[in-house]
C-alpha positions in Angstrom: -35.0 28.9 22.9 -33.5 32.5 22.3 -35.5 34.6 20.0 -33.6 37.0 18.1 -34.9 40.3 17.3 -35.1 41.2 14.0 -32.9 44.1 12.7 -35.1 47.5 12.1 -33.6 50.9 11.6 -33.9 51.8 15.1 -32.6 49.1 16.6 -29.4 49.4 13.8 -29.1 53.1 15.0 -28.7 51.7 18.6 -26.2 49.6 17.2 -24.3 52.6 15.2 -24.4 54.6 18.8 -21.6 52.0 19.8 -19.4 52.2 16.6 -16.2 54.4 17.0 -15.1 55.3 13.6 -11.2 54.9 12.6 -10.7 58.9 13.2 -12.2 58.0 16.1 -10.1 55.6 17.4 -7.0 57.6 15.9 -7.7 60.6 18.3 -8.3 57.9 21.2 -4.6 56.4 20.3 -2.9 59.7 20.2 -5.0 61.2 23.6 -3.3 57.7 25.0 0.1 58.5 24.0 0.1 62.2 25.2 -1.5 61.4 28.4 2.3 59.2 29.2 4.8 62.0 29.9 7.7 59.6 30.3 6.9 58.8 26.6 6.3 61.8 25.2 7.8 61.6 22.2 6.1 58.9 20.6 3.6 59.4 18.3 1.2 57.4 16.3 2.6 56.8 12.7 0.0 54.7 10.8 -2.9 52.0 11.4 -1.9 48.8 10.6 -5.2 46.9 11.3 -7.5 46.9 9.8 -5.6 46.4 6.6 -8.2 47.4 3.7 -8.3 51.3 2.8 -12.1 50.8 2.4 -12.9 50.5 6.0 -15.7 52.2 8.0 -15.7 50.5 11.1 -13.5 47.5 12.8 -14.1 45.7 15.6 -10.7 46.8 16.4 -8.1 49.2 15.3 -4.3 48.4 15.6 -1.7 51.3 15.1 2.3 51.8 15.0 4.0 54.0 17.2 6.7 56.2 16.3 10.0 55.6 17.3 8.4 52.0 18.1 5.6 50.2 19.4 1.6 49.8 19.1 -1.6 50.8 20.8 -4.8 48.4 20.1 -8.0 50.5 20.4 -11.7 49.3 20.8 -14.2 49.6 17.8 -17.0 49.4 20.1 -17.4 51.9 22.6 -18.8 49.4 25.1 -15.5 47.3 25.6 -12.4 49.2 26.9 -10.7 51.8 24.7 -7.3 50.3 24.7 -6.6 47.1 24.5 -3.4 46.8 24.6 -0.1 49.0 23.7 3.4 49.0 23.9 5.6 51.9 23.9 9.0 49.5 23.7 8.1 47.0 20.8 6.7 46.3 17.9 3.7 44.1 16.9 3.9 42.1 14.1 0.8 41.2 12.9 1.4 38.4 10.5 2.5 36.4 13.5 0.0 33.5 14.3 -0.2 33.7 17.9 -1.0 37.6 17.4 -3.9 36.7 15.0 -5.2 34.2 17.2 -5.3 37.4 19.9 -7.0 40.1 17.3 -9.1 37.3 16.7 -10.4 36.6 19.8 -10.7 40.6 20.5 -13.1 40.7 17.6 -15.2 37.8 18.7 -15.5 39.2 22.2 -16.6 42.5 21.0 -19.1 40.8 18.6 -20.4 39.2 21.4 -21.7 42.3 23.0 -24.1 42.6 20.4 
């Protein structure tokens, strides 16, 4: 039987110590893109995932690239930073098949808890 732990302040600060914050995770997608010379004009325009104004925290942040393209960065700062990008398409995000990927992103994040 697994025992679970039950949630104090200090362990929530451990918690917190893993959390990269949307500013975060915008300066991590725009350190990506400069660190690509042969793409060096591309910027990142907006964040398109999460799709609320109101959030603090994601498990994973999904931005568009300017002239095109996308860069998927971590929440958590245990998994990998980016998780994906493109510098040559677009990622649209109402498709199912890239739901069921974000999806599955969030839950194996989640799962390092």
């Amino acid at each position: 039987m697994i025992s679970k732990v039950p949630l104090s302040e200090s362990n929530l600060s451990i918690a917190m110590d893993f959390v990269r914050t949307e500013a975060q995770a915008h300066q991590e997608a725009e350190t990506f893109c400069q660190a690509n010379p042969q793409h060096n004009d591309v910027r990142v325009q907006q964040l398109i995932y999460p799709l609320d104004n109101s959030h603090t925290s994601s498990e994973v942040y999904i931005y568009s690239l300017f002239p095109t393209g996308f860069i998927i960065v971590s929440g958590d700062t245990r998994a990998h930073t980016i998780l994906g990008y493109s510098f040559n398409n677009d990622l649209d995000i109402n498709q199912k098949s890239v739901w069921g990927m974000i999806e599955a992103y969030q839950e194996q994040i989640k799962s390092l808890d």
